[in-house]
C-alpha positions as CSV (number, residue, x, y, z in Angstrom):
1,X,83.1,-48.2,12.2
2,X,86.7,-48.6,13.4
3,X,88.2,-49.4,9.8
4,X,86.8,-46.3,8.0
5,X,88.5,-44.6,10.6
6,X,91.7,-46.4,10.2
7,X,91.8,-46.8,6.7
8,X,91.5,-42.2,6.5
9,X,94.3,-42.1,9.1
10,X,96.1,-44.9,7.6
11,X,96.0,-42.6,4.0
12,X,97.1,-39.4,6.1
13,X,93.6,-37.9,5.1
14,X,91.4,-35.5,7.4
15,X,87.4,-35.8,8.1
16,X,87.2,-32.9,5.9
17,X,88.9,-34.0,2.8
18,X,86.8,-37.2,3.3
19,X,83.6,-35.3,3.9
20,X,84.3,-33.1,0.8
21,X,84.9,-36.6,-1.4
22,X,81.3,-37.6,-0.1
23,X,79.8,-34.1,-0.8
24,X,78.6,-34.0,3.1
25,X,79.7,-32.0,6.5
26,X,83.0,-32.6,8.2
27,X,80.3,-32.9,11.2
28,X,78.2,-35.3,9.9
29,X,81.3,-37.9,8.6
30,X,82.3,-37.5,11.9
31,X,79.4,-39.3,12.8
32,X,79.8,-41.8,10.6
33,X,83.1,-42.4,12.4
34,X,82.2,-42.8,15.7
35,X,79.2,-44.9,14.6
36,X,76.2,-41.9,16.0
37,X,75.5,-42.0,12.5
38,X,74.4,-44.6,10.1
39,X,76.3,-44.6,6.9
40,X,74.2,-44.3,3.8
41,X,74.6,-47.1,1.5
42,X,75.8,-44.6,-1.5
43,X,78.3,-43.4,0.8
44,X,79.2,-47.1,2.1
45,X,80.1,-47.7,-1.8
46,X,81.9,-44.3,-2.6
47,X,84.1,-45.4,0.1
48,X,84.7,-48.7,-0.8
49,X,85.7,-47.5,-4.2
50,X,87.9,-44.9,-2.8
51,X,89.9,-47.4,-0.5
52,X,89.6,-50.1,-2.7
53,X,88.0,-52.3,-0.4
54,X,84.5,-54.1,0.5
55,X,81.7,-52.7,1.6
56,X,81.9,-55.6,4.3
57,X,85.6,-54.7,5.4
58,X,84.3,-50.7,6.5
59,X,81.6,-52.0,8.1
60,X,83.4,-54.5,10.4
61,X,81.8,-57.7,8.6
62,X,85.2,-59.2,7.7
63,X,88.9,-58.5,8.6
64,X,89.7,-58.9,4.8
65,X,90.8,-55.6,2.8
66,X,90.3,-57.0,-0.4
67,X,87.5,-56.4,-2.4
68,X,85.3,-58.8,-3.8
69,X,85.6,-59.8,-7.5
């Protein structure tokens, strides 16, 4: 889960503001981040919303930032 983390450092945001956005533990997105923990799909979209991005591009699927039409 590489990009998630790229994508919060690349917005100068911490795990916590990120946690807080998901309603979750700064412990628990954490674990999303380092990929100990899989990433509920509502989650997955909130992100993808947030970043404006696909759900594919956080997970790795595709290199692509852009979102799908």
């Amino acid at each position: 889960y590489q990009h998630i983390r790229d994508l919060r450092e690349d917005h100068d945001l911490t795990q916590q503001q990120l946690a807080q956005l998901l309603s979750i533990s700064q412990t628990t997105y954490s674990r999303y981040e380092s990929g100990t923990l899989d990433i509920p799909s509502s989650s997955l979209i909130a992100l993808a919303e947030f970043y404006r991005t696909s759900v594919d591009y956080l997970l790795g699927l595709t290199n692509r930032k852009a979102p799908y039409r």
